[in-house]
LUMMI-739851 format. One record per residue: z, x, y of N, C-alpha, C, O, CB in turn; residue in one letter; residue number from 1. Coordinates in steps of 0.001 Angstrom, whole numbers, plus 524288, in hexadecimal, padded with zeros to 5 digits. Atoms other than C-alpha are relative to their C-alpha. Glycine has a CB too. Example, Ala and Ser with C-alpha at 12.3 -4.5 7.8 and 13.67 -1.06 7.14 Angstrom:
2
    nup  neast  nnorth   caup  caeast  canorth    cup  ceast  cnorth    oup  oeast  onorth   cbup  cbeast  cbnorth  fivo  zase
  80000  8037A   7FB5A  81E78   8300C    7EE6C  80000  80384   804B0  80299  80790   8049D  804DE   7FC20    8001B     a     1
  7FFC4  7FCCC   7FB5A  81BE4   83566    7FBDC  802DA  7FCFE   80442  80383  7FEFB   80896  7FA79   8019E    801CE     s     2
END
This chain:
48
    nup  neast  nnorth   caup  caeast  canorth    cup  ceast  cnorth    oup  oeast  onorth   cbup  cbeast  cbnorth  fivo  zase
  7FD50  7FDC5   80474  7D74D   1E528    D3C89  8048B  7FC5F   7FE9B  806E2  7F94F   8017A  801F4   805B1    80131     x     1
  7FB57  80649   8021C  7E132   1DC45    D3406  80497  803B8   801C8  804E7  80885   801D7  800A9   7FD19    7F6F3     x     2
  7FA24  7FFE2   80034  7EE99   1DCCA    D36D2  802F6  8044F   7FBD2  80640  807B2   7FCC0  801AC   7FA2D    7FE6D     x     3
  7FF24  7FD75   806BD  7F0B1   1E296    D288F  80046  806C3   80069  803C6  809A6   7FED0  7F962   7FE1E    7FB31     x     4
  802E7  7FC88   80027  7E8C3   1EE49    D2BB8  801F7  8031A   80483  80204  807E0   803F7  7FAE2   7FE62    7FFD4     x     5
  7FDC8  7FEAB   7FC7D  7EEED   1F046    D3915  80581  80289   7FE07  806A9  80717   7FF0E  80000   7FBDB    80351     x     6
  7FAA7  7FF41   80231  7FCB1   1F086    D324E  7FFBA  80460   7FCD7  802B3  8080E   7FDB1  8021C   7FB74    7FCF3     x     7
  800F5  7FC23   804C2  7F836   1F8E6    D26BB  7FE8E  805D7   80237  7FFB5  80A0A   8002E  7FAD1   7FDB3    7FC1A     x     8
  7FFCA  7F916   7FCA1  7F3BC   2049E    D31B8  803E7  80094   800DA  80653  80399   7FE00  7FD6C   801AD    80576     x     9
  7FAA0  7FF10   7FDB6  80017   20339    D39D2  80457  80165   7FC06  80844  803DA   7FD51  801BE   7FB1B    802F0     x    10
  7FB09  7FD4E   802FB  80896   205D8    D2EA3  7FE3F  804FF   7FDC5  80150  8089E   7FE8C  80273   7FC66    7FB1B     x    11
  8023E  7FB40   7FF4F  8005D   210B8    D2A7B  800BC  804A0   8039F  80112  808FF   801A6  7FC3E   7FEE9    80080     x    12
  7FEF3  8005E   7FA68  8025D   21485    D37A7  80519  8028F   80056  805EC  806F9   8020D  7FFFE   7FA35    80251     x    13
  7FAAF  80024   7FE0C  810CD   21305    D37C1  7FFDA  7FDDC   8055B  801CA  7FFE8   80940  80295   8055F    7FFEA     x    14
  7FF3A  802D9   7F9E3  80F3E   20A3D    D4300  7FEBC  7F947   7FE4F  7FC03  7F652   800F3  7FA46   802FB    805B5     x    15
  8005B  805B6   8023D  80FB6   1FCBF    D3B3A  803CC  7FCDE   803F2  802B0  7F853   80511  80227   7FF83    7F933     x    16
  7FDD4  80320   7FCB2  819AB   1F8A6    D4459  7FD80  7FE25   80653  7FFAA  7FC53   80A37  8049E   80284    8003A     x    17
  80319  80151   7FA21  80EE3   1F6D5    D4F6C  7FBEF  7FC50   7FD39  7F74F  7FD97   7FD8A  7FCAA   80617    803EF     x    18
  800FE  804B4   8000F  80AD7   1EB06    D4A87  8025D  7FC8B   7FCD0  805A9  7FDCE   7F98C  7FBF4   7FFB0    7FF84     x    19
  7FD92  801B3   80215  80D8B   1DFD6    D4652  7FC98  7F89B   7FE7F  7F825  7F8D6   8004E  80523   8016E    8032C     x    20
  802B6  80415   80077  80802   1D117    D42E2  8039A  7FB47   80055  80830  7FB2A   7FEE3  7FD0B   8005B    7FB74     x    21
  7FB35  805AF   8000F  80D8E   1C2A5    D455A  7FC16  7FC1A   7FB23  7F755  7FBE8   7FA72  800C0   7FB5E    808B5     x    22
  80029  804BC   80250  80BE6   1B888    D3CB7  8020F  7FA21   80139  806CE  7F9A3   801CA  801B0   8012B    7FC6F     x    23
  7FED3  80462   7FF9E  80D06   1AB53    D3E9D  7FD4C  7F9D5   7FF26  7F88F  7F97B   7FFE5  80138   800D9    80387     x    24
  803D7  8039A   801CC  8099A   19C86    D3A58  7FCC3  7FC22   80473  7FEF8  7FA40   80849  802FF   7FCA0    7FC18     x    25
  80340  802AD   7FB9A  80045   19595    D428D  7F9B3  802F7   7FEBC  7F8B3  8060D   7FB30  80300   801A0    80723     x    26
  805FA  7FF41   7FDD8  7F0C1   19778    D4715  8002D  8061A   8024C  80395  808FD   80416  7FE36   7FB05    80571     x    27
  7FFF0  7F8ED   7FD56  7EAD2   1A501    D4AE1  8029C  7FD10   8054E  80282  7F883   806DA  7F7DB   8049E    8016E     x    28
  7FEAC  7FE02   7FA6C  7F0E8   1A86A    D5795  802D5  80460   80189  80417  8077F   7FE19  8026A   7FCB6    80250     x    29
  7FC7E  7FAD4   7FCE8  7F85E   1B2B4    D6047  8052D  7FC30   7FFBF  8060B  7F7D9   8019F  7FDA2   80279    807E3     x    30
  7F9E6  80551   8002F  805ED   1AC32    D5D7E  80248  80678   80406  806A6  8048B   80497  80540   7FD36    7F605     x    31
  7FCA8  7FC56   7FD4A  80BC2   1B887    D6566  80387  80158   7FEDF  802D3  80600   7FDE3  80129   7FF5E    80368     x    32
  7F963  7FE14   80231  819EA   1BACF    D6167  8003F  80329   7FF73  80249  8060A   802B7  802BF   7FEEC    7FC01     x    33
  7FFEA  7FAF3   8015A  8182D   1C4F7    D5A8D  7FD27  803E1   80151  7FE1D  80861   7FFEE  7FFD0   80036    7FC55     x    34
  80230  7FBFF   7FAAD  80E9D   1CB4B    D6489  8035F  800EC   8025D  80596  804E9   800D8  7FC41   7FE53    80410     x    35
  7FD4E  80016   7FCC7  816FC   1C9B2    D6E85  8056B  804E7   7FCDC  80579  80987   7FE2B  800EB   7F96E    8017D     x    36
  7FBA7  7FCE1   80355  82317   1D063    D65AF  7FF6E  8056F   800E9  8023B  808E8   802B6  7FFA7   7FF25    7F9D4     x    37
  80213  7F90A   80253  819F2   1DC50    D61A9  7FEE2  802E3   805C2  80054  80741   80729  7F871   80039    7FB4C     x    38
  7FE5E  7FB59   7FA86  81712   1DF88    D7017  802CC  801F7   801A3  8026B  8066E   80362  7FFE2   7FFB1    803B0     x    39
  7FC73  7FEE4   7FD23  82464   1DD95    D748C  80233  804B5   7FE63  803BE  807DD   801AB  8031B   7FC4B    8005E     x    40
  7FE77  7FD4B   803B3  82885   1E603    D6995  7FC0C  80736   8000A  7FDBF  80B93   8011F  7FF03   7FB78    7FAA3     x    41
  8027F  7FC56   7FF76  81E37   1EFAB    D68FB  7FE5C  80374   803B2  7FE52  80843   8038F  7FDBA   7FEF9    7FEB2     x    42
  80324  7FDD6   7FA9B  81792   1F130    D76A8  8042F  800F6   80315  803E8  80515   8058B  7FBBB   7FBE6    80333     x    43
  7FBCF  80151   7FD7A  82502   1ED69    D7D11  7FCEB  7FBDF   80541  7FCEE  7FBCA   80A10  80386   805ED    801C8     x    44
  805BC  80524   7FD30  81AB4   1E240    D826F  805AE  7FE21   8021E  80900  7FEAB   7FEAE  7FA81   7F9E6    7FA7E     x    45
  7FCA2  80420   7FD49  825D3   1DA1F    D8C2F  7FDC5  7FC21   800F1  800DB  7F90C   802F6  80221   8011F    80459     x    46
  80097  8054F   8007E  81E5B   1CEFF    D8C2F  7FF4E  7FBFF   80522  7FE97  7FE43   80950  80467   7FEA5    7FD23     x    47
  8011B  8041B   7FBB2  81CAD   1C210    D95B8  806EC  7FF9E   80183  80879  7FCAA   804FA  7FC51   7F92F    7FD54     x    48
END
């Protein structure tokens, strides 16, 4: 399911603030950052 479509339930929802998307310039990949963020933030993920 797109991104778009994900966002467009969750605010429906009232729970748009449980996700979120990174952007950035470069090649596909997992650039992390902003994974890392949304766990710490969300899950209370502590990390390596």
């Amino acid at each position: 399911m797109p991104i778009s479509k994900v966002r467009r339930l969750y605010n429906k929802l009232l729970i748009g603030d449980r996700t979120t998307i990174e952007h950035f310039d470069g090649p596909h990949m997992i650039h992390g950052v902003g994974t890392y963020e949304f766990l710490k933030e969300k899950l209370g993920w502590k990390g390596q």
